[in-house]
N, C-alpha and C positions, 0 to 999 in steps of 0.2 A: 504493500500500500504506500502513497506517496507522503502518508501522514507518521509514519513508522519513522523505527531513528534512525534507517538508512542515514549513512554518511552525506549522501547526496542531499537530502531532504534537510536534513538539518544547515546543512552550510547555503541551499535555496533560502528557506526561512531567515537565518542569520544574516543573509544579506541583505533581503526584502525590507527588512528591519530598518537596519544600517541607513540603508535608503529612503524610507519611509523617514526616520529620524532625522536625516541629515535637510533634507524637503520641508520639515516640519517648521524647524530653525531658522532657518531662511527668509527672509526679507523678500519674499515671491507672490504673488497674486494666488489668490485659492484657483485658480484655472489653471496657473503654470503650476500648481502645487499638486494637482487632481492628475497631469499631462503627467510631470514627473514620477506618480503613482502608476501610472498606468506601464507606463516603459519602465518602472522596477517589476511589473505584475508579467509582463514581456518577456523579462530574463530570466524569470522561473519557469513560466510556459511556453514556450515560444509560439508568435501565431504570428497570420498577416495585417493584425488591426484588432485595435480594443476600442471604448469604449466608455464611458460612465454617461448614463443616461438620468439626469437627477432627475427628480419627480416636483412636480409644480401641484399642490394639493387645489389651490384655488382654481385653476385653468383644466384639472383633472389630465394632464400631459405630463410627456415627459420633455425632457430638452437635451442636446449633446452638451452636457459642461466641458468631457474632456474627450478626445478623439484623435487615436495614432493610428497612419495607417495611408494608403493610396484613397483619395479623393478627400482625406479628412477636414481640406476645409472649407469642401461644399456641403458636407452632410450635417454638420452645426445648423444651417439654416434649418433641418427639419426638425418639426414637432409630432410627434405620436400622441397620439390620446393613449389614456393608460387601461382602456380594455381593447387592445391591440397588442398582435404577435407575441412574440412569447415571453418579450420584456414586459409587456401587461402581463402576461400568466403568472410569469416571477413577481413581481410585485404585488400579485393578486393573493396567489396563494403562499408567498413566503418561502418558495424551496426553489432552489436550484435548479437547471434544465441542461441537459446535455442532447445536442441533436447533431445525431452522426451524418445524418444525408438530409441537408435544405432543402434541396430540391423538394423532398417527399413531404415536407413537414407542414402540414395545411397552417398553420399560426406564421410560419415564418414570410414577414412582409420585403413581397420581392422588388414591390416600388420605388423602395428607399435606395434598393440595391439598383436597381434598375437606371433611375436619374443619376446615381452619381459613376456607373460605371465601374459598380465592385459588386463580382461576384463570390458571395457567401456559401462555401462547400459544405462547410460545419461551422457549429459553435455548442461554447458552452453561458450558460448566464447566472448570476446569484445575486440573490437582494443584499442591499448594504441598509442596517439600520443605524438610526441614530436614536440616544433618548426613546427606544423602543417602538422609535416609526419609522417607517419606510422611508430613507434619503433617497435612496436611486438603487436603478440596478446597473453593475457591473457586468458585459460582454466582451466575452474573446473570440473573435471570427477567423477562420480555418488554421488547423494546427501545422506547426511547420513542425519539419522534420519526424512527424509519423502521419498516416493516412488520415486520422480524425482522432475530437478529442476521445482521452477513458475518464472513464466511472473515476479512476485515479485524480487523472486532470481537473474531475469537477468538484471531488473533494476537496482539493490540494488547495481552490480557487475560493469553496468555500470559506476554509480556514483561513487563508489569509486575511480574506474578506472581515468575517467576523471577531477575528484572534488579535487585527493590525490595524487594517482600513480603515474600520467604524470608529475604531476611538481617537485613531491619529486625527481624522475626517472634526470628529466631533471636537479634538482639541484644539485643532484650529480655526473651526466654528465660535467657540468659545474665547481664544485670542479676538479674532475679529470683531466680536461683541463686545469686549472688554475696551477696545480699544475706540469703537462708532461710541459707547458710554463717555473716555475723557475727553474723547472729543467734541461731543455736546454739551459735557460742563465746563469746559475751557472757555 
């Protein structure tokens, strides 16, 4: 399993971390913060494009906050409503999705892929929470260096997700607010 102490898996993790840390500290824009998340989330999986699709509750969509990859800076203009594809199913039902063949996959929306000229072979997707609601979901579209993702790979994305992401996410949510606060009372 990818979550085991395999050598490999642990020094993936330790690094993610590292990364994740080093991102956190930084004097960078929560966008260039989310970007650099995503391409540490890269180097433990390797794909052709990720992802974070934050959730906008009032508008009931999602939005591309961060996006690496071929066309990725046409595909920010797009909005999903959040009972759509399988980034709604994630979000909807809270659990991970792993879709070895797009093509078959009747949720997976091929419009998105379509306009910006990226074809989706696989993916995998998992919600990120914050403060116990749904921020966004996290996607990694087609696996490099094996045919599609595993059951492994959508573990591995889980944990990160839940274990790293969410709290890093939330503690620089929490910077940020600390910070719109002295600068209203200054």
């Amino acid at each position: 399993s990818a979550l085991g102490n395999g050598g490999g898996a642990f020094q993936s993790r330790a690094s993610f971390a590292v990364s994740l840390l080093d991102s956190m500290v930084r004097d960078i824009s929560f966008s260039d913060f989310v970007t650099e998340s995503l391409l540490a989330l890269l180097r433990v999986i390797p794909a052709e494009a990720a992802s974070l699709l934050e959730v906008n509750a009032e508008s009931q969509s999602f939005h591309f906050r961060g996006v690496i990859g071929q066309s990725s800076d046409r595909i920010r203009e797009f909005q999903i409503t959040l009972s759509s594809g399988v980034v709604g199913e994630v979000a909807r039902t809270g659990r991970g999705r792993l879709v070895q063949e797009a093509s078959g996959e009747p949720l997976h929306l091929r419009a998105v892929g379509e306009a910006v000229a990226f074809d989706a072979r696989n993916l995998i997707a998992v919600p990120l929470f914050v403060r116990g609601k749904i921020f966004c979901v996290v996607e990694l579209l087609n696996r490099v260096s094996a045919p599609t993702f595993s059951q492994d790979d959508l573990e591995l994305l889980q944990d990160l997700c839940e274990s790293m992401l969410s709290k890093t996410i939330e503690a620089r949510l929490m910077i940020g607010w600390a910070v719109q606060e002295r600068t209203k009372a200054a």
